[in-house]
C-alpha positions in Angstrom: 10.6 -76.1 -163.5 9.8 -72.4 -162.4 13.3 -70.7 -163.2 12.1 -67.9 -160.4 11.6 -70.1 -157.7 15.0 -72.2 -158.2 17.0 -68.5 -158.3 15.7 -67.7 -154.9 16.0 -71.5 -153.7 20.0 -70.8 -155.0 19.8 -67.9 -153.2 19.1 -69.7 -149.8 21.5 -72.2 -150.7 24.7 -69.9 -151.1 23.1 -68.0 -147.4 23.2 -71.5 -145.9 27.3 -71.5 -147.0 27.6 -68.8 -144.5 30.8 -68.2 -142.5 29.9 -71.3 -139.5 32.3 -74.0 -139.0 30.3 -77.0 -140.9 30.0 -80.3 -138.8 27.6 -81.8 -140.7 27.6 -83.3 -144.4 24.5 -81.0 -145.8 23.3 -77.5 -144.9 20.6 -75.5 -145.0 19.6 -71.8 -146.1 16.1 -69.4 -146.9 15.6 -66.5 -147.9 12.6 -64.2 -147.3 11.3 -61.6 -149.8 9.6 -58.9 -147.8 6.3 -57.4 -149.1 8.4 -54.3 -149.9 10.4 -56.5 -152.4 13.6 -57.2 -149.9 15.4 -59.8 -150.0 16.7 -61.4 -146.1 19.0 -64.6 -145.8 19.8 -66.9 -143.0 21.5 -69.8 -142.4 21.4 -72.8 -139.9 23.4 -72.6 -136.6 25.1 -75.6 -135.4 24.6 -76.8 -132.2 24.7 -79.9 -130.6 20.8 -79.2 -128.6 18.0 -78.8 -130.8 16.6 -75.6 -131.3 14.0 -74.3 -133.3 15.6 -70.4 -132.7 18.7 -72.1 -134.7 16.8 -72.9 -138.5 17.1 -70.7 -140.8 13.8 -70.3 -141.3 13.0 -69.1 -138.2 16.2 -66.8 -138.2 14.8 -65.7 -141.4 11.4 -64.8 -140.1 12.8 -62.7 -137.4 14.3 -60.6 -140.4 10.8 -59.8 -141.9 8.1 -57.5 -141.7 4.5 -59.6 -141.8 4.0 -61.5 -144.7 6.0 -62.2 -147.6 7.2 -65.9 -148.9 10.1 -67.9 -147.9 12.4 -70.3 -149.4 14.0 -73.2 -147.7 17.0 -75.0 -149.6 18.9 -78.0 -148.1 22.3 -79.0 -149.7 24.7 -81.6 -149.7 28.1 -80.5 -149.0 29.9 -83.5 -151.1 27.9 -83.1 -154.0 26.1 -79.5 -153.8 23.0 -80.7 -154.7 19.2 -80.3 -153.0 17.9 -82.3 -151.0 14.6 -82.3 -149.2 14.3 -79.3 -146.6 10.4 -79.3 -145.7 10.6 -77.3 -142.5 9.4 -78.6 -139.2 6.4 -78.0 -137.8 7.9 -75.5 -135.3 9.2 -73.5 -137.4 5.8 -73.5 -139.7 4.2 -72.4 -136.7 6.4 -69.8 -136.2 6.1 -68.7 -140.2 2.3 -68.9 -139.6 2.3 -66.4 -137.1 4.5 -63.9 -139.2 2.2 -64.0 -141.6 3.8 -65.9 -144.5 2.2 -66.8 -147.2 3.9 -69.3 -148.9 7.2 -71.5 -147.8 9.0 -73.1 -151.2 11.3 -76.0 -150.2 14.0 -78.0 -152.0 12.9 -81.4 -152.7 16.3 -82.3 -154.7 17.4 -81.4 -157.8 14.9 -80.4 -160.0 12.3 -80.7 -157.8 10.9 -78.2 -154.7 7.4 -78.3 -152.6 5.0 -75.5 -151.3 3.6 -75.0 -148.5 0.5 -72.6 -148.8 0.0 -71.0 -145.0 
């Protein structure tokens, strides 16, 4: 377990308990790290239409300069724990195209994916 990647994965996950009215029983976060070393959070939007322009890792994207990584987390409200986020394939185009490198994604727990761009 890569201690780094799970701080910045809890990073995304405490963006994600943003100040929205929750409707749903999990949430998700990510956090960018900017080339420069900043750190940019973001949060899902609730709506009830689908929406790429409402994921967090989109939001996040439109936060950062070209480049950097991003970190997606997805977490049960009940139990606070991760569960899988692997961000759609919208929003990797979108990532793609902003020049990200790498996209780190809760799988649960203890565990998290990469995407390499």
């Amino acid at each position: 377990m890569n201690r780094k990647i799970f701080s910045y994965l809890e990073i995304a996950a405490k963006a994600a308990l943003g100040k929205e009215l929750i409707t749903r029983n999990f949430i998700h976060g990510a956090v960018g790290i900017r080339k420069d070393g900043a750190i940019v959070k973001s949060l899902n939007s609730s709506s009830e239409v689908p929406n790429r322009k409402l994921h967090s890792e989109y939001r996040v994207c439109a936060k950062m300069d070209f480049g950097g990584e991003v970190y997606v987390a997805r977490v049960r409200l009940d139990t606070m724990e991760f569960g899988i986020s692997k961000p759609c394939k919208d929003c990797i185009k979108v990532m793609t195209h902003r020049g990200v490198k790498r996209v780190y994604y809760t799988i649960g727990p203890d565990e998290y994916g990469v995407i390499y761009l």
